[in-house]
C-alpha positions in Angstrom: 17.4 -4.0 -23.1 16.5 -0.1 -22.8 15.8 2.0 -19.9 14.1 4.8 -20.1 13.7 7.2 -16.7 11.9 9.8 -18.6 7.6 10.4 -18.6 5.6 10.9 -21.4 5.2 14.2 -22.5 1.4 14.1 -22.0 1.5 12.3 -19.4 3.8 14.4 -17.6 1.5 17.4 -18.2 -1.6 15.7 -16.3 0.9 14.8 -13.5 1.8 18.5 -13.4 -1.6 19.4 -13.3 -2.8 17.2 -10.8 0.4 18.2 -8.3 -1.0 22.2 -8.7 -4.4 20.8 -8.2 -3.3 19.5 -4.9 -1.5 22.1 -3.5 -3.8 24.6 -4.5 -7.1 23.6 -3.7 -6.6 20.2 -1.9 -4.0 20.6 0.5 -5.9 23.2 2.3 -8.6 20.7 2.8 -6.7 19.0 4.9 -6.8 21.4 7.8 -10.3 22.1 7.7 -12.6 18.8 7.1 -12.7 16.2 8.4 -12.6 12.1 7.5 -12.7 11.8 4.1 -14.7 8.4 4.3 -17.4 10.0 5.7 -20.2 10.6 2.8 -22.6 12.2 5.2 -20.5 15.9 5.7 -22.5 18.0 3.2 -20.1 21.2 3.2 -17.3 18.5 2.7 -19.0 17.3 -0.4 -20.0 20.5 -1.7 -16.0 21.5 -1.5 -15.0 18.5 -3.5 -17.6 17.6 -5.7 -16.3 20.1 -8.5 -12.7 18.8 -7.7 -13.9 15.4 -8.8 -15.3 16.5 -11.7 -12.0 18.7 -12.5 -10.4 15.2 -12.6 -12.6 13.6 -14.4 -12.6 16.2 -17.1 -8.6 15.7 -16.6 -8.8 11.5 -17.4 -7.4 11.4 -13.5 -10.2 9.9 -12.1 -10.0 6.2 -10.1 -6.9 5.7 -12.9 -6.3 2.6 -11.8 -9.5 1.0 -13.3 -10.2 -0.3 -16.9 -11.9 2.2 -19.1 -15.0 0.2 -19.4 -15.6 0.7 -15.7 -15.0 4.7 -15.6 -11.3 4.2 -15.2 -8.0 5.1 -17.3 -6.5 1.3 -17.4 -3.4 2.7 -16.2 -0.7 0.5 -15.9 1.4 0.6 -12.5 4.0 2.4 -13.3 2.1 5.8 -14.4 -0.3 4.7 -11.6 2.8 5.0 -9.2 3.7 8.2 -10.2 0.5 9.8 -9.7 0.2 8.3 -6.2 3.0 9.9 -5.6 1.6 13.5 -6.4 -1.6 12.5 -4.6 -0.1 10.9 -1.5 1.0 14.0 0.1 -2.7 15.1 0.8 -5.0 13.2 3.5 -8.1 14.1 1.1 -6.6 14.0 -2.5 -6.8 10.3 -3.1 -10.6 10.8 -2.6 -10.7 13.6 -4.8 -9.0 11.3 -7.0 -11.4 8.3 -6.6 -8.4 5.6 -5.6 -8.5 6.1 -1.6 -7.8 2.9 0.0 -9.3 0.9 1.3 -12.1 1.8 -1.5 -9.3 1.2 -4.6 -8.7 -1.8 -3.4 -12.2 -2.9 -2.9 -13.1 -1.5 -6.5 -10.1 -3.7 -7.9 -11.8 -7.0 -6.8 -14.9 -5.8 -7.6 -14.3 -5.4 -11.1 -12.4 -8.4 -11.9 -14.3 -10.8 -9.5 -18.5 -9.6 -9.1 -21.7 -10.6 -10.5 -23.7 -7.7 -12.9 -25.4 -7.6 -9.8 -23.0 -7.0 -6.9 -20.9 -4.4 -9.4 -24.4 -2.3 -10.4 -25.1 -2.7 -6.2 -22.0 -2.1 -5.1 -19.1 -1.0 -7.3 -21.2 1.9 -9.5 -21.6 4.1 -6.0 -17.7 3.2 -5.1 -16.7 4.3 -8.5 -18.8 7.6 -8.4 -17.7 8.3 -5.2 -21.3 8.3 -3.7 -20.5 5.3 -0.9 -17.4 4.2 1.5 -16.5 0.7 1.7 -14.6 -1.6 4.3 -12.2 -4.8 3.9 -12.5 -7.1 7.0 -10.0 -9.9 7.1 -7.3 -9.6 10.4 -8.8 -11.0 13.5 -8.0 -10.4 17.0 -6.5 -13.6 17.3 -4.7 -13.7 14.0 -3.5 -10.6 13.5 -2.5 -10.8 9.5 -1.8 -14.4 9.2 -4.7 -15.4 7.1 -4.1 -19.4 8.1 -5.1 -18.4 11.6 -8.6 -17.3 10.7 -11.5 -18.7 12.6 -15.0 -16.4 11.2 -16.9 -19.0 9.7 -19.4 -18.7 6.7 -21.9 -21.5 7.1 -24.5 -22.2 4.6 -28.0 -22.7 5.1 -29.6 -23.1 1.9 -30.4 -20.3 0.4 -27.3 -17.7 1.7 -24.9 -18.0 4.5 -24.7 -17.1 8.1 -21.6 -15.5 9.1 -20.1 -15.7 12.5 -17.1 -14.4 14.2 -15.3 -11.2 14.7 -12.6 -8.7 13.1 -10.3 -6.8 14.2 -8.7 -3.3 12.7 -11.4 -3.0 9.9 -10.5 0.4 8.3 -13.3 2.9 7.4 -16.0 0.2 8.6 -17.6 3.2 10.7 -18.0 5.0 7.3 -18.9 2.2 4.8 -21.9 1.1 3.6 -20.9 -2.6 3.0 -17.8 -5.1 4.7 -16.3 -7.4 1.9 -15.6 -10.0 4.7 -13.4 -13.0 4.7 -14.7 -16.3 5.8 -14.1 -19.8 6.4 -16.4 -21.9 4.4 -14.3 -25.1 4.6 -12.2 -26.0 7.7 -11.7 -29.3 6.7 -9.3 -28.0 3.7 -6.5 -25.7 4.2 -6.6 -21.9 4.6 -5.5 -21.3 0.6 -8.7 -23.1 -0.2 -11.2 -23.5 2.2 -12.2 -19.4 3.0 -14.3 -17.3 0.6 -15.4 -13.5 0.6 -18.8 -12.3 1.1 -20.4 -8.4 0.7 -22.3 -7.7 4.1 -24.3 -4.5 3.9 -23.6 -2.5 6.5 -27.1 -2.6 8.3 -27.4 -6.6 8.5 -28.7 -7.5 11.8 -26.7 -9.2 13.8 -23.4 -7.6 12.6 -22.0 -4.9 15.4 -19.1 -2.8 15.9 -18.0 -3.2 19.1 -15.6 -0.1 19.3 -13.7 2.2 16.7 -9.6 2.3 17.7 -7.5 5.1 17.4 -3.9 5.0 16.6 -1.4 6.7 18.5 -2.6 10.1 20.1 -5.9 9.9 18.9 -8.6 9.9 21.3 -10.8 6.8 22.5 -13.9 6.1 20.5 -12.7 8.2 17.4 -10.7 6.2 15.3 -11.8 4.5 12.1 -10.2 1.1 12.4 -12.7 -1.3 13.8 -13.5 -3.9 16.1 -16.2 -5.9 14.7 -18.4 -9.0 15.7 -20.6 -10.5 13.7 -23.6 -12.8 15.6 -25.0 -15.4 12.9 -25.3 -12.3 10.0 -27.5 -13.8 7.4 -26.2 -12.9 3.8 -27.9 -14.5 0.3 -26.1 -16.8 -1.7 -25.2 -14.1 -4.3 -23.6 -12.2 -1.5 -20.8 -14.4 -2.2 -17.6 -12.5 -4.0 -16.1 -14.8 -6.4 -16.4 -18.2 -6.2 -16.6 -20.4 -2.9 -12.5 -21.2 -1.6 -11.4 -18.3 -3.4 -11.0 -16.0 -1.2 -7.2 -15.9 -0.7 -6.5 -15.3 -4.3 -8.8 -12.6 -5.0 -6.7 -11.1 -1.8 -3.7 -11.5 -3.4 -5.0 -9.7 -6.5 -6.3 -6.9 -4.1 -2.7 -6.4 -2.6 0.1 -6.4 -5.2 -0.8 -3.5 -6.7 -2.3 -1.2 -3.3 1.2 -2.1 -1.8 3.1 0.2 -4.5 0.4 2.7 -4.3 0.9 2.7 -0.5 4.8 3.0 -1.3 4.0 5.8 -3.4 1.8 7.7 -0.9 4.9 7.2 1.7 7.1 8.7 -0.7 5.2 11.4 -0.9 4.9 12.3 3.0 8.7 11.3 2.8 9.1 14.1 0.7 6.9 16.6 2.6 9.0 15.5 5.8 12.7 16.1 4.1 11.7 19.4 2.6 10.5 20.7 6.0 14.0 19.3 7.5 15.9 21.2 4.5 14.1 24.2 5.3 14.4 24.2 9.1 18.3 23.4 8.3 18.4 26.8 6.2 16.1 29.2 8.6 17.3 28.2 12.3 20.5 30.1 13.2 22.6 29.2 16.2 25.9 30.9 17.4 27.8 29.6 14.5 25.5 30.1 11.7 22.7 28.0 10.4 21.7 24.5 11.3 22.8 24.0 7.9 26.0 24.7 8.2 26.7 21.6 11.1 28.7 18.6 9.4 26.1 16.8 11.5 22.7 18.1 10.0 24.5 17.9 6.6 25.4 14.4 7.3 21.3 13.7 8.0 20.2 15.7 4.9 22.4 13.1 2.6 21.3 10.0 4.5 17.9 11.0 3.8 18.2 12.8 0.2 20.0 9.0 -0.7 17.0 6.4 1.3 14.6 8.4 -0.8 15.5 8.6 -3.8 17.0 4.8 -3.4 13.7 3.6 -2.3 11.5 5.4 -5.2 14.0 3.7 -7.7 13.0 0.5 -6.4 9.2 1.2 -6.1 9.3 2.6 -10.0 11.1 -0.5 -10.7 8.9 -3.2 -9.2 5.8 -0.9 -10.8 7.7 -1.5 -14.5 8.0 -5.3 -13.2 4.6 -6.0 -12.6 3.6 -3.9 -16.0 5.7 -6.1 -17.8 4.9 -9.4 -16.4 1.2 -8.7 -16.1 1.2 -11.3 -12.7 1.8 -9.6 -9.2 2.9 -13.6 -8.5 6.2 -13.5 -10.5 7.1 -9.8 -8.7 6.1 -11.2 -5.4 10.1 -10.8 -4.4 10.0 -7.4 -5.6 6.7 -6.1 -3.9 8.0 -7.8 -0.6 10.9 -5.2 -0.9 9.3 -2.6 -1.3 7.0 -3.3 1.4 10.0 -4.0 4.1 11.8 -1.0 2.7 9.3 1.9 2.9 8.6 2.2 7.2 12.0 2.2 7.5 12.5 5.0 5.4 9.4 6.8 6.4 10.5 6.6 10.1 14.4 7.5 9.4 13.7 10.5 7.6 10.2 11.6 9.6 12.8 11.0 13.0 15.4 13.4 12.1 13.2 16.0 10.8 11.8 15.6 13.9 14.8 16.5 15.9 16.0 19.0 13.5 12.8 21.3 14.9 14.0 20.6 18.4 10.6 20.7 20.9 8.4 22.0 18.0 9.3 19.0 16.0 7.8 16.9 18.9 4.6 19.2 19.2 1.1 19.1 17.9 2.2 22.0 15.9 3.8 20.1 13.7 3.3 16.8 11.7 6.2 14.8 13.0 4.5 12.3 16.0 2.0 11.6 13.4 4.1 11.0 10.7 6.5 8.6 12.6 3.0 6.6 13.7 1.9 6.6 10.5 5.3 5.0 9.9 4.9 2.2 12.1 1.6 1.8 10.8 3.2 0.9 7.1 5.1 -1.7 8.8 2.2 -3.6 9.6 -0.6 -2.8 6.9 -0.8 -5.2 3.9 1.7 -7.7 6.1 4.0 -7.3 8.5 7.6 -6.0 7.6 8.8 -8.8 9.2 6.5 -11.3 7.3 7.8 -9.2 4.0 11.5 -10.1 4.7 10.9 -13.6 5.2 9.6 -13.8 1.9 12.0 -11.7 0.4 14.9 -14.0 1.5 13.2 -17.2 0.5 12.2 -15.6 -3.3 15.9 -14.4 -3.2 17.6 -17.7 -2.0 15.8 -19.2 -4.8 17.9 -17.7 -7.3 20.9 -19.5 -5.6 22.5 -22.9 -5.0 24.7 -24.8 -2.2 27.6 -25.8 -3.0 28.5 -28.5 -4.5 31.5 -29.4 -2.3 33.0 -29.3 1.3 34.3 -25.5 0.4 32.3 -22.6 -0.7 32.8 -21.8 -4.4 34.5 -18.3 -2.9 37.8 -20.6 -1.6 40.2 -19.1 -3.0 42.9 -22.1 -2.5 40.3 -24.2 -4.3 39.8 -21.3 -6.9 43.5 -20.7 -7.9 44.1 -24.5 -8.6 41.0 -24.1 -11.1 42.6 -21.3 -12.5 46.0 -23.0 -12.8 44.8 -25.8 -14.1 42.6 -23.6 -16.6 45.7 -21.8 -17.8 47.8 -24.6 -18.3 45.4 -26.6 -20.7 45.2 -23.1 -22.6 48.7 -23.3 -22.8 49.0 -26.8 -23.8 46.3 -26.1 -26.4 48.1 -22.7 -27.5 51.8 -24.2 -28.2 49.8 -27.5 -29.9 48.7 -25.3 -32.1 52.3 -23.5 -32.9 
């Protein structure tokens, strides 16, 4: 077996360019437009139209597609480490054509639509002419897709959708839903829903508000609460095949759970340089913050969960790359996705204190970041949810014992061993 912790040389050089890309001309973006999703700013286009060209021209653009659909067929690994460079800018993974929940979206797309449904709908996504939205959690349900009670009913020629969702990201923005549906209740969950593409203008289907997270204010956020009142959608509105629904999810996740790891890293990173910085720059009566066993103490707790955590991110990207089946990572991704809040908040928190009453200011990025943190723990599954599966996919590996003592006795393990030694010895002086 080898191990190799080194990038291709080419490779390397577009990941170089794109970070100077970013921080020159992307960053800046950041303070001045606003929501990304939003297709209808025309000075916000005109800025980053020629950006997405510069990518393009670079062989950057939506990286995580095949070639054949305006893509790179990256695998995850090299598609991990440029989510890192891009995740530490609001608007570069639009500039980049991967922004969730659009990548995502594109993924299924690709693998699982009709001609039709990907010269309709995926051609715009991938030219970065149209927003999308993926509506699956319900009030009710939260992220347990068992629990889900829209309902798809046919009617003979298309369906009739009926029900509502809750926390439907970018729906304000997007110009269709891909919308998860139960078609049959009389089978379980894992069979009997199915995915349809709903157009965002199809009577019947309202938002009833747009939520905010955290400080933002009422009315303005762009996760929504959505009910749809008998929406009529053709039978080749259907994505995939009837049932199928909760695998083409699981296709759709695997792989936007390492980018979102990625991403974290990335603001991660942004948080622990600012600490470093505010560690070297503040001076108290005894010299710099830096100087304190105590702020030296937090700087190595954090320099260690983040490097520790990308390790295992790269590692489960190289997994799935190698297997070619998110299924046979599943422990893996489930790590990563338990790990990552957890470091996001740590690290976010004490550079946080670090800046004293700046650090908890509007001033600074800190409140949002340590949302945004909380926010990972509950996108794509609950951390919870994540650890549960992680022990069962690591208990797997393991086995009771076979007797009344655990195979760590150690009475029971030195008469094995005595007995072990004395037939070698028997053996040995037979031999003589």
């Amino acid at each position: 077996m080898s191990w190799d912790f080194e990038t291709d040389a080419e490779y390397a050089a577009k990941l170089e360019w794109a970070a100077e890309l970013v921080r020159s001309e992307i960053e800046p973006l950041d303070l001045v437009l606003g929501d990304p999703f939003d297709k209808t700013n025309e000075e916000a286009e005109a800025l980053v139209a020629p950006l997405r060209r510069a990518v393009r021209d670079a062989g950057l653009w939506a990286a995580h597609l095949d070639p054949n659909l305006g893509g790179q067929g990256y695998g995850q690994l090299p598609l991990a480490l440029l989510n890192e460079v891009i995740g530490c800018s609001r608007w570069a993974p639009s500039v980049f054509g991967c922004q969730a929940p659009d990548s995502g979206n594109a993924e299924i797309l690709a693998k699982f639509g009709t001609p039709p449904q990907r010269d309709r709908y995926l051609q715009p996504l991938l030219d970065g002419e149209i927003s999308s939205c993926y509506a699956m959690t319900e009030p009710h349900a939260g992220a347990d897709p068992t629990l889900l009670r829209t309902s798809a009913v046919s009617d003979g020629d298309g369906w009739r959708i009926t029900g509502e969702k809750w926390f439907a990201t970018n729906a304000r923005h997007a110009e269709f839903l891909i919308v998860v549906a139960v078609t049959n209740p009389d089978v379980d969950a894992y069979r009997g829903q199915s995915m349809f593409l709903v157009p965002k203008d199809a009577e019947g289907l309202e938002i009833v508000r747009n939520v905010g997270i955290g400080g933002e204010p009422s009315g303005t956020g762009t996760h929504a609460y959505l009910r749809f009142t008998d929406v009529a959608v053709g039978s080749s509105n259907l994505l995939g095949a009837e049932g199928q629904a909760f695998a083409i999810a699981q296709t759709r996740l695997g792989g936007g759970r390492i980018h979102h790891a990625m991403r974290t890293i990335a603001q991660v990173r942004k948080a622990f340089d600012m600490m470093c910085e505010r560690a070297l720059s503040r001076e108290t009566r005894s010299g710099s913050l830096a100087r304190l066993g105590v702020v030296q103490e937090q700087i190595a707790d954090s320099w260690l969960q983040i490097e520790q955590f990308r390790l295992l991110v790269l590692r489960s990207a190289w997994l799935i790359d190698k297997h070619g089946d998110y299924r046979r990572v599943r422990k893996d991704i489930s790590a990563v996705k338990a790990a990552m809040p957890i470091v996001y908040s740590d690290v976010a928190r004490r550079a946080l204190h670090l800046h004293g009453a700046l650090g908890v200011s509007d001033e600074m990025p800190f409140a949002h970041m340590l949302v945004d943190a909380e926010v990972m723990g509950l996108a794509d599954g609950p951390t919870a949810v994540h650890k549960s599966v992680l022990a069962r996919e690591v208990l797997k590996l393991h086995r009771p014992s076979e007797s009344d003592f655990p195979s760590g006795h150690l009475p029971t393990l030195r008469a094995a061993a005595r007995r072990h030694v004395a037939d070698r010895l028997e053996r040995e002086v037979a031999a003589l």
